[in-house]
C-alpha positions in Angstrom: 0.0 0.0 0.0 1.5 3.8 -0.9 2.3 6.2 1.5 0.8 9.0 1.0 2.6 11.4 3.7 4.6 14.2 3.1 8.3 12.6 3.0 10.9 14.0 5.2 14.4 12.8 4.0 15.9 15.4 6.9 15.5 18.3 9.5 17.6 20.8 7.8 18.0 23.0 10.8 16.9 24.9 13.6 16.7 28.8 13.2 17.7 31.1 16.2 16.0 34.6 16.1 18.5 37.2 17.1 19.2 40.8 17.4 23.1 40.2 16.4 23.9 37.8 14.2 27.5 38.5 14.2 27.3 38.2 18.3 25.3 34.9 17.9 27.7 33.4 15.0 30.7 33.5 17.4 28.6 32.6 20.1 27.9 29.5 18.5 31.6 28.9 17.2 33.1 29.5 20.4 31.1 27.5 22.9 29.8 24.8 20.8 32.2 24.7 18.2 30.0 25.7 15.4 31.4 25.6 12.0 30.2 28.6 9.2 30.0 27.7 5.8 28.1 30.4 4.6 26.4 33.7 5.4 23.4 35.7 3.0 20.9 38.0 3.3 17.4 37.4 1.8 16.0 40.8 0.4 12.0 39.7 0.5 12.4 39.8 4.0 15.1 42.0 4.6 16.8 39.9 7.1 20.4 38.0 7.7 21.7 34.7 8.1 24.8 32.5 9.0 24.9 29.1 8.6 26.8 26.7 10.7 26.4 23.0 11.8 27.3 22.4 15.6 27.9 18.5 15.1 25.6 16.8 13.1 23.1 19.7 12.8 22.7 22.9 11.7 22.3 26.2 13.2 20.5 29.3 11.0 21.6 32.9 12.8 18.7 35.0 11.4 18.0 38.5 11.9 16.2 41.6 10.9 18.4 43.9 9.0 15.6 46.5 9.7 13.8 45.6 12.8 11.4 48.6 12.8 10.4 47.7 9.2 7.3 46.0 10.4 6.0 45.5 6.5 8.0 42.4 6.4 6.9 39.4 8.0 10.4 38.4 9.8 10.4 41.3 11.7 7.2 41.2 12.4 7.4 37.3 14.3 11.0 38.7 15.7 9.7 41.6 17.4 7.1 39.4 19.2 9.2 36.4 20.2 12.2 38.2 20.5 15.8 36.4 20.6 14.6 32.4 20.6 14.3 29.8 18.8 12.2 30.3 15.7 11.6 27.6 13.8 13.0 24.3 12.3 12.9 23.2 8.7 11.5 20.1 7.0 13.8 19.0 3.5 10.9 17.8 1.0 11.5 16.5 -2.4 9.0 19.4 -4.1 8.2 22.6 -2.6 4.9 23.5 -4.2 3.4 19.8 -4.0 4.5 19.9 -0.4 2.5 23.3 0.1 0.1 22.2 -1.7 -0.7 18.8 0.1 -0.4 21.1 3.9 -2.9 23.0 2.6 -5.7 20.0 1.4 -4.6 18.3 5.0 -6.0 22.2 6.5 -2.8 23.4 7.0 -2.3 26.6 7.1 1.0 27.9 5.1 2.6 31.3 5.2 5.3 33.0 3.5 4.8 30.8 0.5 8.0 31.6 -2.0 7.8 28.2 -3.6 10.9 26.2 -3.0 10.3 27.1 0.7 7.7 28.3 3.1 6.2 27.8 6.4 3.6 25.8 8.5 2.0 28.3 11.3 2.1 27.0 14.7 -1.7 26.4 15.3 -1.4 23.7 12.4 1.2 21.3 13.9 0.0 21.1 17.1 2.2 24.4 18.3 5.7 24.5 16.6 6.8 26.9 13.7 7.7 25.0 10.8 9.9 26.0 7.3 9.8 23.3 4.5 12.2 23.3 1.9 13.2 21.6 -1.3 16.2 23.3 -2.0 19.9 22.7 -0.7 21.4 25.4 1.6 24.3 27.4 -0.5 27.7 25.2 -0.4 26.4 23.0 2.3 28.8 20.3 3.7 25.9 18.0 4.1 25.6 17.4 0.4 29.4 16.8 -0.4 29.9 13.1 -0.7 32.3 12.0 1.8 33.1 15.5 3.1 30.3 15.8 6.0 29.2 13.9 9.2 28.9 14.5 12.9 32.7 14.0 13.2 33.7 17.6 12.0 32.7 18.6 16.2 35.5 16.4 17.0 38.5 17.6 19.2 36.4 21.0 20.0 36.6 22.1 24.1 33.2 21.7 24.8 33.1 18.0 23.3 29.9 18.1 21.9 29.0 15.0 19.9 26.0 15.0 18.3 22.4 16.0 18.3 20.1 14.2 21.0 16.8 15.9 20.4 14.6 18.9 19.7 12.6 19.7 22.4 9.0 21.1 21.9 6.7 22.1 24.5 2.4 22.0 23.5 -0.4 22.7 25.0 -2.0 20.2 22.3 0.4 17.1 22.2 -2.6 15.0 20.5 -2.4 17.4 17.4 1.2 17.2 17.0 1.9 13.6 17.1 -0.9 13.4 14.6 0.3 16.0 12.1 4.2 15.0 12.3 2.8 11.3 12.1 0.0 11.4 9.3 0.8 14.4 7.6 4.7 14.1 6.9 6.0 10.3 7.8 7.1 10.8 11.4 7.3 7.8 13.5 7.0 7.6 17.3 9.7 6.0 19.3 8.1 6.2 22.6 5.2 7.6 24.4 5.5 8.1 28.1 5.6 9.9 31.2 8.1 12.3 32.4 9.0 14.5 35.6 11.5 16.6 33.6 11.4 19.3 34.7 8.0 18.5 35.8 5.1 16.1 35.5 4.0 15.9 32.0 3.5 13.4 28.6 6.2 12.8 26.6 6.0 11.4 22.6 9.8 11.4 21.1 9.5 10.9 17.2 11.8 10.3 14.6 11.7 13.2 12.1 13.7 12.2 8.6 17.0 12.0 10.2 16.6 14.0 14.0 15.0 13.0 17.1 12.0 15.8 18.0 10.0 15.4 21.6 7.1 16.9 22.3 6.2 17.6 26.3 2.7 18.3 27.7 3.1 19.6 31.2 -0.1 18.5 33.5 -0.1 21.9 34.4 0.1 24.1 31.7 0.1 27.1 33.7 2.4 26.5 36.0 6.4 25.7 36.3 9.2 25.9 33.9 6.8 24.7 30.8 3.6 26.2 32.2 5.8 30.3 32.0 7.0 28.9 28.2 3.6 28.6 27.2 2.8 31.4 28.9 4.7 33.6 26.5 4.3 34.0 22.8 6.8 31.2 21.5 7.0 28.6 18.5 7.0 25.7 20.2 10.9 25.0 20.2 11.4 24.8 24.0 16.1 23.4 23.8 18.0 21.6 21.7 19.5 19.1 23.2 23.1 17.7 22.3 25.2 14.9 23.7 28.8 15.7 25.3 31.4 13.8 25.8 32.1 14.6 28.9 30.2 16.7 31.3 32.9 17.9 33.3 34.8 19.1 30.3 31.6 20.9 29.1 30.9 22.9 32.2 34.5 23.8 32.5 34.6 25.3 28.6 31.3 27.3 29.1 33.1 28.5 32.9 35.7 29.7 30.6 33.7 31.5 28.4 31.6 32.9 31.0 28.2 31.1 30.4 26.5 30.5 33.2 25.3 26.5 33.9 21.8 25.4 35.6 19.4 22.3 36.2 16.4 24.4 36.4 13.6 23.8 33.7 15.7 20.8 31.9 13.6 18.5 30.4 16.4 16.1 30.0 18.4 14.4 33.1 21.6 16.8 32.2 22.3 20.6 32.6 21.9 24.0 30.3 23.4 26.9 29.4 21.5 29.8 31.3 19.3 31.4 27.7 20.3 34.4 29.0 23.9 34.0 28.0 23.0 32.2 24.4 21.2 35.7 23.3 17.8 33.7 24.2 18.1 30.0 22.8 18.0 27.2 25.3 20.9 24.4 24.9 21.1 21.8 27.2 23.8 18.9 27.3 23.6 14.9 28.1 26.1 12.1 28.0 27.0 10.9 25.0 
């Protein structure tokens, strides 16, 4: 029998909103050991990017070159979520029969360019989606032989790879069946959690990336309860593994990034958002 679900081959990347993307570029270079491999800037919506793969994923710097220029509908989402995580991105084989089929399953797509666009939140269960059929400019990904989670090796903070995307809902129902019937998700596991507070947890596999979404029993209250609270896309840390935790904590101590247990919805530690210009990392054993 045929599958008709959206095919996603890979996550391309996560996106960071930020006010600096120079700032956030050596942010990311310095404490994770993120590599750059290329930098643009997308007149339509007048904003900048870097891009730059921490391990085995990749990272997407974006700002507003003109943040006051509220015509355009980046700075329009920045000014209201401010510097977080924005989105990540879906790699589909065909842009506009991709749109097209989120749009007869009621999706609701914005900023439709053709070879990419996005999901809105309120379609996929609560997380900001971009889909994409194109390849990012001169990425290593695509260069046979020249890519894997191996270019992180020998970096201080020993990052390894990629555990998980965390996501935090308010409708966990939705997005387990969107990222399941809609595009050809699969769920790994469906339980409970007390990280960092009672709640569901459903970890899929996404193309080639780990997402988990988590359902706090209170959704006003606690660490999850205030991210709901405030006007978010969904994307509550990204979560990588370390080789050593004792060799991460004394990098970031280095660099000045303060370290903390609170809110981590995995059994490890994060940088303080604060000190990552707004993004949530946290770190686990490898």
């Amino acid at each position: 029998m045929s599958d008709s679900r959206i095919h996603v081959p890979r996550i391309i990347h996560t996106i960071h909103a930020t006010t600096d993307i120079y700032a956030c570029r050596l942010l990311y270079q310095d404490a994770l050991g993120g590599l750059v491999f290329a930098e643009n800037y997308f007149p339509a919506e007048d904003r900048d990017c870097a891009l730059l793969y921490v391990a085995n994923h990749m990272v997407e710097p974006m700002a507003p070159r003109n943040p006051e220029d509220m015509s355009k509908p980046y700075a329009r989402m920045a000014s209201k979520i401010g510097q977080a995580f924005h989105s990540f991105e879906l790699k589909v084989e065909d842009g506009k029969a991709a749109s097209q089929a989120f749009r007869d399953a009621g999706a609701t797509v914005a900023s439709d360019y053709g070879v990419f666009f996005f999901v809105k939140p309120e379609s996929t269960g609560g997380v900001l989606l971009e889909v994409c059929e194109t390849a990012m400019p001169n990425d290593p990904y695509d260069r046979i032989g020249g890519w894997g989670e191996q270019v992180g090796t020998g970096h201080a903070s020993g990052v390894l790879r990629l555990d998980h995307i965390a996501c935090v809902t308010q409708e966990i129902d939705k997005a387990v069946r969107f990222f399941t019937e809609v595009v050809d998700g699969e769920v790994l596991s469906d339980a409970r959690t007390e990280l960092p507070q009672p709640a569901r947890r459903v970890l899929l596999q996404i193309g080639d990336a780990r997402v988990a979404f988590i359902q706090p029993d209170d959704v006003g209250g606690g660490p999850l309860g205030a991210f709901l609270g405030k006007t978010q896309n969904g994307i509550y840390a990204l979560v990588w593994q370390v080789a050593e935790e004792a060799h991460a904590r004394a990098h970031f101590d280095k660099l000045k990034l303060r370290q903390t247990g609170e809110g981590c919805v995995s059994p490890g530690f994060a940088i303080e958002p604060d000190d990552f210009l707004g993004a949530r990392h946290e770190f686990v054993p490898g």
